[in-house]
C-alpha positions in Angstrom: 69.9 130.8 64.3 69.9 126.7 63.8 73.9 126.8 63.6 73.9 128.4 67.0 71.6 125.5 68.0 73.1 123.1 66.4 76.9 123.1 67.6 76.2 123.3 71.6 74.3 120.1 71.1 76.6 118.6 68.9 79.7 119.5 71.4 77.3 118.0 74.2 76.3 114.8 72.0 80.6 114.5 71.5 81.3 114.6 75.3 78.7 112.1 75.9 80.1 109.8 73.6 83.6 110.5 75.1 82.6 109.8 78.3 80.8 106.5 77.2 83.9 105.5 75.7 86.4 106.0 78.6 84.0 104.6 81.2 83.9 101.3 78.7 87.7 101.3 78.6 87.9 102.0 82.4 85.4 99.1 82.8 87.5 96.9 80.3 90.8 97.5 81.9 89.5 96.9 85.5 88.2 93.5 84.8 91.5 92.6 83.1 92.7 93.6 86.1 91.1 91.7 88.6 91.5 88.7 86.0 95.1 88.8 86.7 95.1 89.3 90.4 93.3 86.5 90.1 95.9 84.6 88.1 98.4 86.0 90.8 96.4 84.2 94.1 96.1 81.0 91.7 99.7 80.7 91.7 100.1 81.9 95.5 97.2 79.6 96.7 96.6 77.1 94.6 93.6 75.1 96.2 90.9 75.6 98.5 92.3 73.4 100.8 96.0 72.9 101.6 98.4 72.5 104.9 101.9 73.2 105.1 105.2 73.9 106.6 106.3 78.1 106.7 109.9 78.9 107.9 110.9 82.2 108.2 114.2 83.3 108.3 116.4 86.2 109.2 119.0 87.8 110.9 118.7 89.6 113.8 121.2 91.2 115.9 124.1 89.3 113.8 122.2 86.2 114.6 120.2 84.0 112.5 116.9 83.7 113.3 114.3 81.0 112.8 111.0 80.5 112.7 108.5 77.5 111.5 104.9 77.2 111.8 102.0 74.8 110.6 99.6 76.4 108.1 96.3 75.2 107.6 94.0 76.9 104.6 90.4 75.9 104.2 87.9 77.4 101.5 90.9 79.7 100.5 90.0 82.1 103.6 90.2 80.5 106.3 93.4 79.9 107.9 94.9 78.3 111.1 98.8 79.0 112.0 100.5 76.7 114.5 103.9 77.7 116.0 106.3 74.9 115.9 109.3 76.9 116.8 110.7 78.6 118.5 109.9 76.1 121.8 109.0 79.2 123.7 106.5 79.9 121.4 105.2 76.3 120.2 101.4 76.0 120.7 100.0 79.0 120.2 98.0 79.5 116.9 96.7 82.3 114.5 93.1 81.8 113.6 91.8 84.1 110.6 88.1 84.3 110.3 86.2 86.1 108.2 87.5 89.2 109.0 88.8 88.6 112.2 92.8 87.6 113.4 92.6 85.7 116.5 96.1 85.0 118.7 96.2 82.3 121.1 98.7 82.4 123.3 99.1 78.4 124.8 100.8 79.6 128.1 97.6 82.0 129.0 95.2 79.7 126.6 93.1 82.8 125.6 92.6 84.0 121.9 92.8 87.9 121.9 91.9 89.9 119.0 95.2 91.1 116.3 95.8 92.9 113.2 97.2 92.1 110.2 99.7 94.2 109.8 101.4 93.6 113.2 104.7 92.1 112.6 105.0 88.8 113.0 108.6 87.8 112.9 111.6 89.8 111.1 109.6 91.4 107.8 107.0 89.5 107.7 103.9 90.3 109.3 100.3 88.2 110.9 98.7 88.8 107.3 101.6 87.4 105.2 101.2 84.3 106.8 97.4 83.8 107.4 96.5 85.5 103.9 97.7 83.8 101.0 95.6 85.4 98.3 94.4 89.3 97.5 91.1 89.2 95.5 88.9 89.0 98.4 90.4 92.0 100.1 91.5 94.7 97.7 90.4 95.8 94.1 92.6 95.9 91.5 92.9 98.6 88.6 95.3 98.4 85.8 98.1 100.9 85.7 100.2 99.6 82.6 102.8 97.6 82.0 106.3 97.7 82.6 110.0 95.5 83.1 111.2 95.1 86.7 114.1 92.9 87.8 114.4 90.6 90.3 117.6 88.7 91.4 118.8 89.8 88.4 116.2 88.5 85.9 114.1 90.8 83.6 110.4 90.5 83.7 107.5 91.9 81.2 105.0 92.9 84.1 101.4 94.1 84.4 101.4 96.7 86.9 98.0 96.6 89.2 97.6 99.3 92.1 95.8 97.5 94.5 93.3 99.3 97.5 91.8 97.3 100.6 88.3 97.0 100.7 88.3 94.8 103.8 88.6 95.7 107.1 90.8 92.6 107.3 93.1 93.2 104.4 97.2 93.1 105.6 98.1 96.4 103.8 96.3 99.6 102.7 97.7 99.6 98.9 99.5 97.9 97.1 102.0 98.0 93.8 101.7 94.7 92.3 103.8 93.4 89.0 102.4 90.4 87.8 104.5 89.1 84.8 102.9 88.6 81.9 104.2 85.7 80.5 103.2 83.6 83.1 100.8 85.2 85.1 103.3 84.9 88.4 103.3 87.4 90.8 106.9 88.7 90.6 107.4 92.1 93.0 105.0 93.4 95.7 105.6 97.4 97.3 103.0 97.5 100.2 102.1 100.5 102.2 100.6 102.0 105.3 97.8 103.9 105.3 99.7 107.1 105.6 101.4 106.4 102.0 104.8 105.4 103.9 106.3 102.6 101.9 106.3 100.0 104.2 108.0 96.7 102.7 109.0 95.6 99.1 108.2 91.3 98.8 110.0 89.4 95.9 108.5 86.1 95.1 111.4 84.1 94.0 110.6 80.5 94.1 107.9 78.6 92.2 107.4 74.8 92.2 105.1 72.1 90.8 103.1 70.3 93.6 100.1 67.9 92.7 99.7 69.4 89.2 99.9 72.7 90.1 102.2 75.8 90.2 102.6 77.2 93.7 104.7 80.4 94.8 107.0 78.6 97.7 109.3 81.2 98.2 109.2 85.0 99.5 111.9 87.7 100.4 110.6 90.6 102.3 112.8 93.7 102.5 111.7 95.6 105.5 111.6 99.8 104.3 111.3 100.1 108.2 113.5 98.2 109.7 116.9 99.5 107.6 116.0 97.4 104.7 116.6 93.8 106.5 115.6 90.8 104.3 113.2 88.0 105.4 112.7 85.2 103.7 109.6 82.5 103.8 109.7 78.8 102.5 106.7 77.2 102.1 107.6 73.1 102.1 105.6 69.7 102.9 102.6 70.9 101.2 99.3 68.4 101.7 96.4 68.8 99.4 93.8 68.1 101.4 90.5 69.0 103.9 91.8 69.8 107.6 89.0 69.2 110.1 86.0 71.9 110.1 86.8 72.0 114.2 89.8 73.3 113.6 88.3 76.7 112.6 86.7 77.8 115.0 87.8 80.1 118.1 85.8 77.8 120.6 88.3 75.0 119.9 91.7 76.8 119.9 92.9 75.0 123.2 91.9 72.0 122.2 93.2 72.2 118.8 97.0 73.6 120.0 97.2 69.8 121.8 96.0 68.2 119.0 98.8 70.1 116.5 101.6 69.2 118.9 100.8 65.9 119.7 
């Protein structure tokens, strides 16, 4: 009579103890996880605050294209994007918010609510621009490891599945392969909410600026758009504080003068 009691509650002490020990390796694994994403944006954004120049280039109709644009970052969020060129386009701005992606348009001089994920210019789109870093808008679990190669160099890569958990986040998941070595971010696959694979971003160039690595390069291969390549240089970075007026909507018309002048 005690054996028959005795093995159901052993078999139920056993699952417990399973289950304990894969929600502890679950646990374990996802905060390795988001360590490395984090690793990943150090590398991508470096500081809090930063300016720059972004040029984005592609071809288009058999004819290069070109596009440049003043980036401001504050607090690592915050963002402020001012077209330089084309002229048709110089002085109007991008203003991420919280979770909010504001367009000004300098002809009309009204801000009008945008997405992320609109496109931008060739591959890239509003979010790869104004959103240089992923820990505040997805979550990261670990998925393994494994070699990819880019421009035909081999890389040992952690392999995170990212998933938005902001309404403001660019993309709705993401395959990310973070090398391990180095902790750079190597290969992005992004992807609409649908599961459609939307673009593939290589981040090919890495250079030392005030102490500190930064990703300066990135080639975006369009899945949509017959795989056409975009790339974006980031150049005549400035480590330092942009003015707190310059981030926030009120200002926008007055700021686009400012830029330019």
């Amino acid at each position: 009579m005690y054996k028959h009691l005795i093995i159901p509650a052993f078999l139920a002490l056993f699952s417990i103890q399973s289950a304990n020990r894969e929600s502890i390796a679950e646990t374990v694994d996802n905060s390795k996880a988001t360590e490395i994403l984090q690793r990943a944006d150090d590398v991508r954004s470096p500081w809090s605050d930063f300016n720059m120049i972004a040029t984005l280039s592609y071809e288009k109709m058999r004819e290069q294209k070109k596009n440049v644009f003043r980036v401001y970052v504050k607090d690592h969020i915050k963002s402020l994007v001012c077209y330089i060129e084309p002229p048709r386009q110089r002085g109007n701005l991008l203003l991420m918010l919280d979770e909010y992606l504001w367009y000004y348009v300098y002809s009309t001089q009204r801000p009008m609510r945008i997405t992320p994920i609109q496109k931008l210019s060739g591959g890239a789109s509003y979010g790869d621009l104004s959103k240089l870093s992923w820990s505040r808008d997805y979550t990261a679990t670990m998925d393994g490891t494994t070699q990819i190669s880019v421009k035909g160099r081999n890389y040992n890569t952690w392999f995170l599945k990212l998933k938005a958990r902001s309404r403001s986040a660019t993309y709705s998941t993401i395959d990310l392969y973070v090398e391990k070595e180095t902790g750079y971010p190597r290969k992005a696959v992004v992807y609409l909410q649908s599961g459609k694979k939307m673009k593939t971003l290589y981040f090919t160039g890495f250079s030392t600026i005030s102490g500190q690595i930064m990703n300066n390069t990135i080639e975006f291969i369009d899945h949509l758009e017959s795989d056409s390549k975009t790339t974006m240089i980031f150049s005549n970075v400035v480590v330092r504080k942009s003015p707190e007026r310059y981030f926030l909507k009120s200002n926008l018309s007055s700021i686009s003068m400012d830029i330019l002048n």
